[in-house]
C-alpha positions in Angstrom: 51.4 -45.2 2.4 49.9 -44.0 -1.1 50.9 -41.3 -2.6 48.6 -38.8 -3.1 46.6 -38.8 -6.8 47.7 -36.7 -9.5 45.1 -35.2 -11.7 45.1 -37.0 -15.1 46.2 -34.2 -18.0 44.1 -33.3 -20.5 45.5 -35.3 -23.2 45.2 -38.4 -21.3 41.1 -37.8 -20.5 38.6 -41.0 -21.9 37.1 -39.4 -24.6 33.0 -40.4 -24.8 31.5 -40.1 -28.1 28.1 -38.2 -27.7 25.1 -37.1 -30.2 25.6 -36.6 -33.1 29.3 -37.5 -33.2 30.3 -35.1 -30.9 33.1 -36.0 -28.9 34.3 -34.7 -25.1 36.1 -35.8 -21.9 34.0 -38.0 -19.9 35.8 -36.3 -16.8 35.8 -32.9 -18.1 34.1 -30.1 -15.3 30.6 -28.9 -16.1 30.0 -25.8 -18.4 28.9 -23.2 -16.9 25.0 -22.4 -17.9 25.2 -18.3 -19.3 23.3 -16.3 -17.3 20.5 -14.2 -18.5 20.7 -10.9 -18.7 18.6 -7.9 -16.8 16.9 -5.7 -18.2 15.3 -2.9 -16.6 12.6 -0.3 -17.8 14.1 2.6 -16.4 10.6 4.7 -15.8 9.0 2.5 -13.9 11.9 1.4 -12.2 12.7 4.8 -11.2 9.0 5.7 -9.9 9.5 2.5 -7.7 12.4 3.8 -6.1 11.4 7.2 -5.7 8.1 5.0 -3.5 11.1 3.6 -1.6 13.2 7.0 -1.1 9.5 8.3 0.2 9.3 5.9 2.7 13.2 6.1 4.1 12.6 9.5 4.4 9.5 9.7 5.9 11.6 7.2 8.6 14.4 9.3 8.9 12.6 12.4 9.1 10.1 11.1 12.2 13.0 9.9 14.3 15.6 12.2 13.7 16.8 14.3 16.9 19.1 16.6 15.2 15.6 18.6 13.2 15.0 21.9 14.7 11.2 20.5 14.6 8.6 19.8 17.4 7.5 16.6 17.0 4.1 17.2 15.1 5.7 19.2 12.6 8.2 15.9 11.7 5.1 14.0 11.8 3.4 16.0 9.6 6.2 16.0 7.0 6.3 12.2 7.2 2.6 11.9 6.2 3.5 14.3 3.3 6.3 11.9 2.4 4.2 8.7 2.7 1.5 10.2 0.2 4.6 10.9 -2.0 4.8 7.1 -1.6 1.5 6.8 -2.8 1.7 8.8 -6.0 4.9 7.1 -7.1 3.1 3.3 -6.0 0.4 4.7 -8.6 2.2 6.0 -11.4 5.0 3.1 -12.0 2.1 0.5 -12.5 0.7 2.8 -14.9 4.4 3.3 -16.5 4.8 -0.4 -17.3 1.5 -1.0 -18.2 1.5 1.9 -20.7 5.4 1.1 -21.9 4.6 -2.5 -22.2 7.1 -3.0 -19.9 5.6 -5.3 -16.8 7.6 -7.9 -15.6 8.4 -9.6 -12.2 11.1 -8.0 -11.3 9.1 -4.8 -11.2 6.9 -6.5 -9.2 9.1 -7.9 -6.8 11.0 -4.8 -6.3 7.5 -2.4 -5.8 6.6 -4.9 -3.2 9.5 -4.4 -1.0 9.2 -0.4 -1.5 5.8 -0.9 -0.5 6.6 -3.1 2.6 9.1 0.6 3.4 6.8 3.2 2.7 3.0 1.1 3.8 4.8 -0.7 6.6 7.3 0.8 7.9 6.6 4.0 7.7 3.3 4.5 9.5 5.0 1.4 12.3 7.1 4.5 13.2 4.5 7.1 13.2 2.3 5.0 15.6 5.1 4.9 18.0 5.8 8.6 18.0 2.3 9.9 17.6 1.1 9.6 21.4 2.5 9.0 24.6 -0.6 8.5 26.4 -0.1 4.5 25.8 2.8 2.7 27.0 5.8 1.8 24.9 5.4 -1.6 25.0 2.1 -1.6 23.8 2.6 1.5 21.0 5.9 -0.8 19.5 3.7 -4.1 19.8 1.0 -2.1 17.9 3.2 -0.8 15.4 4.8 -4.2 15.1 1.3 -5.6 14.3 1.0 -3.1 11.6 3.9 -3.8 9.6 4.0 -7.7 9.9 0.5 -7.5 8.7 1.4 -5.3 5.9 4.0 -8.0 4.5 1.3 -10.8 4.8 -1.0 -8.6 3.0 1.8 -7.8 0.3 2.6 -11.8 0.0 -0.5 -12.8 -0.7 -1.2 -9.9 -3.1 1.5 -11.0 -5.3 1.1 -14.8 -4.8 -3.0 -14.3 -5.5 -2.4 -12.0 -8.7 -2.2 -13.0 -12.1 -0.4 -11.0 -14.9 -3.2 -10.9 -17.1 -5.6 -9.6 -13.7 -7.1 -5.7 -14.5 -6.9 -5.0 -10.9 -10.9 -4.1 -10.6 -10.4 -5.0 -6.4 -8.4 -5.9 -3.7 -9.4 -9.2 -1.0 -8.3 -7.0 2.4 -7.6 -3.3 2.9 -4.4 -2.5 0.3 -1.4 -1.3 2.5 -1.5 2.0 1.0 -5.1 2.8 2.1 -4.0 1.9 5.5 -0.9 3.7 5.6 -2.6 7.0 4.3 -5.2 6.9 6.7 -2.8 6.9 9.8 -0.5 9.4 7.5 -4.0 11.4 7.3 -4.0 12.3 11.1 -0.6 13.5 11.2 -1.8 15.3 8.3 -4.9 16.5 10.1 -2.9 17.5 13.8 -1.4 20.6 12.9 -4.9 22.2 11.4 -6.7 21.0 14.4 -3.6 22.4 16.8 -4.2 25.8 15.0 -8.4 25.8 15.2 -7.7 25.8 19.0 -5.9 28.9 19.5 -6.8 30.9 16.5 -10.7 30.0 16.1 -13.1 33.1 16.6 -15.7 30.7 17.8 -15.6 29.1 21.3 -17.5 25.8 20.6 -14.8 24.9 17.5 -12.3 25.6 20.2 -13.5 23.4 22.1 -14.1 20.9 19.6 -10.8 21.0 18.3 -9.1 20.4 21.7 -11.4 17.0 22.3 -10.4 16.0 18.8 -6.8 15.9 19.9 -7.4 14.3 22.8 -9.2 11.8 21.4 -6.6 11.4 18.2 -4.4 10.4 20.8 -6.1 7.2 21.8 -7.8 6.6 18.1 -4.3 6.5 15.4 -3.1 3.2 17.4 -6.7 1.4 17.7 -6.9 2.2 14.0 -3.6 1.0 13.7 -5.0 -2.3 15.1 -8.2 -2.6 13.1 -6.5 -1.6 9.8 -4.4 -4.3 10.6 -6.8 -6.8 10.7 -8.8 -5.3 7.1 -5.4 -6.0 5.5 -5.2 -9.3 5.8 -8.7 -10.0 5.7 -11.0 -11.4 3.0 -13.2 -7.9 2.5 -13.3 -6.9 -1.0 -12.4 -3.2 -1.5 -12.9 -1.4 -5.0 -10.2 0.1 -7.2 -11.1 3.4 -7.1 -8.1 5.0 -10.0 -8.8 2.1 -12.1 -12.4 1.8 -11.9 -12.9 6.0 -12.6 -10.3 5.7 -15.5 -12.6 3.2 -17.3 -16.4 3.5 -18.0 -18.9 5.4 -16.9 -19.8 6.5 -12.9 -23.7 6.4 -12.5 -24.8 9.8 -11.2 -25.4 8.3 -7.6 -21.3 8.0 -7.8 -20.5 11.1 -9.3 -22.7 12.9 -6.8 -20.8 11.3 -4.1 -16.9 12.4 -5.4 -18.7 16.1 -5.8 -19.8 15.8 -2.0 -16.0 14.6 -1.0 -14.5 17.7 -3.3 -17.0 19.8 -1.4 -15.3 18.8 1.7 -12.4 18.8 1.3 -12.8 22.9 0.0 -14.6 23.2 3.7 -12.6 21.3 5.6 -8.9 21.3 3.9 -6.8 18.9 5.9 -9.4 17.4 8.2 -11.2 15.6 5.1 -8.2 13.3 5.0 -8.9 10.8 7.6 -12.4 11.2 7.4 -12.3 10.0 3.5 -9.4 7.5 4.4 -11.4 5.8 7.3 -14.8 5.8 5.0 -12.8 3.8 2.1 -11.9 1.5 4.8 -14.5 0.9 6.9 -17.9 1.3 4.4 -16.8 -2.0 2.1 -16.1 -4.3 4.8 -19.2 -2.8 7.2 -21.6 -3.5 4.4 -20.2 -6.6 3.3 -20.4 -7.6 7.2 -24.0 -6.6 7.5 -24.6 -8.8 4.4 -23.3 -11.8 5.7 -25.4 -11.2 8.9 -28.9 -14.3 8.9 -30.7 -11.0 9.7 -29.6 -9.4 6.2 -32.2 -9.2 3.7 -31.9 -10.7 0.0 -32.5 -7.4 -1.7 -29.0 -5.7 0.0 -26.3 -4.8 -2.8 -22.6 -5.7 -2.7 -20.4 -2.5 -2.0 -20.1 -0.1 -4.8 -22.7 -1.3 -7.3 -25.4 0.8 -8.3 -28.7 0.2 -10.0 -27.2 1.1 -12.9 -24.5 -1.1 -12.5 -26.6 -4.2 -12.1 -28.5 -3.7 -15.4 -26.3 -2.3 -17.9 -28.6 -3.2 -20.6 -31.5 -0.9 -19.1 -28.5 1.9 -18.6 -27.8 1.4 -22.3 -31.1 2.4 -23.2 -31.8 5.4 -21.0 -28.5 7.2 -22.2 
């Protein structure tokens, strides 16, 4: 029987000569490579996890059992939380960018915030908004919703180069869908109030059909918003492309006729501006791929002005 191998000493190691006359053991264990060091940017790494704290909370607060809430008001502070998300989603970008201080790490880590607050988030909402559906169906919808959100967030950063101005999106971004099912729960309590403190019979009225009928449209928008994330519709900027250059007055006129609605309708312009941002692109770009579509139809969001800059030029 052999006896088992000793390990050869050091001073008894082959010694290899290597470039320029170097010299080491030719049995000698691998170096360790150092590792690089992280650096964070502490702003926008901060607004990226105040996106993600947003979207836990909004969580926590919609299935928690131990609020002294009804289950409207928890909703209602969760859409307030998820449009928290939204405002911290738009302001680290705008941090790094601004700092000079972009990087993929930031990128990585506002991604997976997102996939909390866009995807996880409103998956919860959609199975506590109604109970006119069953569960199966309501957790299969809100399943739908957040798998589709992670597809759409993979492909964002896979599709996106660093040097890209972010002018448009290919497919509904996640946070347009998750505010526009945050916008109902937004929405419910000023329409529960019109129906019992409303002078006026008819807006009484009105009001109780729209809660009916919420509770059968937040999980089919659920479903098509779904769908408009991971699809190939192009949707507009709309921070980035108001920051930079000029609005023709057909544009203008139309943010004035939103502000005005807003002041006349306060909470209920929410879903209705939501659900117009992400329907109108991807109806008209839909009616333009139709044979029956005529050659003289626009792509969404370009103006007259738009297609002839030099003739805009000249007028102004």
């Amino acid at each position: 029987m052999k006896s088992p191998r000793k390990p050869m000493r050091r001073e008894n190691w082959q010694v290899v000569s290597g470039p320029q006359g170097k010299e080491w053991p030719a049995k000698s264990p691998p170096r360790r490579r150092p590792r690089r060091r992280l650096t964070l940017a502490v702003l926008p790494t901060l607004l990226t996890l105040g996106n993600g704290v947003c979207g836990m909370a909004a969580i926590a607060v919609a299935t928690s059992a131990l609020l002294d809430w009804t289950n409207e008001e928890q909703l209602f502070v969760a859409g307030l939380l998820i449009f928290g998300g939204m405002v911290f989603d738009a302001l680290d970008g705008s941090a790094a960018r601004m700092t000079g201080q972009s990087s993929e790490f930031g990128a990585q880590l506002d991604s997976l915030c997102d996939a909390i607050t866009f995807g996880a988030a409103p998956a919860v909402i959609v199975w506590r908004f109604s109970d006119v559906l069953p569960h199966r169906i309501a957790w299969a919808i809100g399943v739908i919703f957040a798998l589709c959100v992670l597809i759409r967030l993979a492909r964002f950063n896979v599709d996106t180069d660093e040097d890209d101005g972010h002018e448009g999106f290919d497919g509904l971004p996640s946070p347009a869908a998750a505010g526009t099912i945050a916008a109902f729960t937004i929405a419910m309590p000023h329409l529960e109030f019109l129906t019992h403190e409303s002078s006026r019979v008819w807006v009484r009225n009105a009001a109780e059909w729209a809660l009916v009928i919420c509770e059968y449209l937040v999980p089919a928008l659920a479903v098509v918003l779904a769908y408009l994330m991971v699809s190939r519709f192009t949707y507009p900027h709309v921070v980035q492309q108001w920051m930079r250059g000029r609005r023709s007055p057909n544009q203008i006129g139309r943010a004035l006729f939103a502000v005005g609605g807003v002041i006349i309708l306060h909470e209920l312009a929410l879903p209705l501006a939501f659900c117009w941002y992400a329907f109108a692109p991807a109806a008209r770009q839909w009616r333009r791929s139709l044979p029956l579509a005529g050659p003289t139809d626009r792509p969404p969001g370009l103006d007259s002005e738009e297609e002839h800059p030099e003739r805009t030029r000249q007028v102004n």
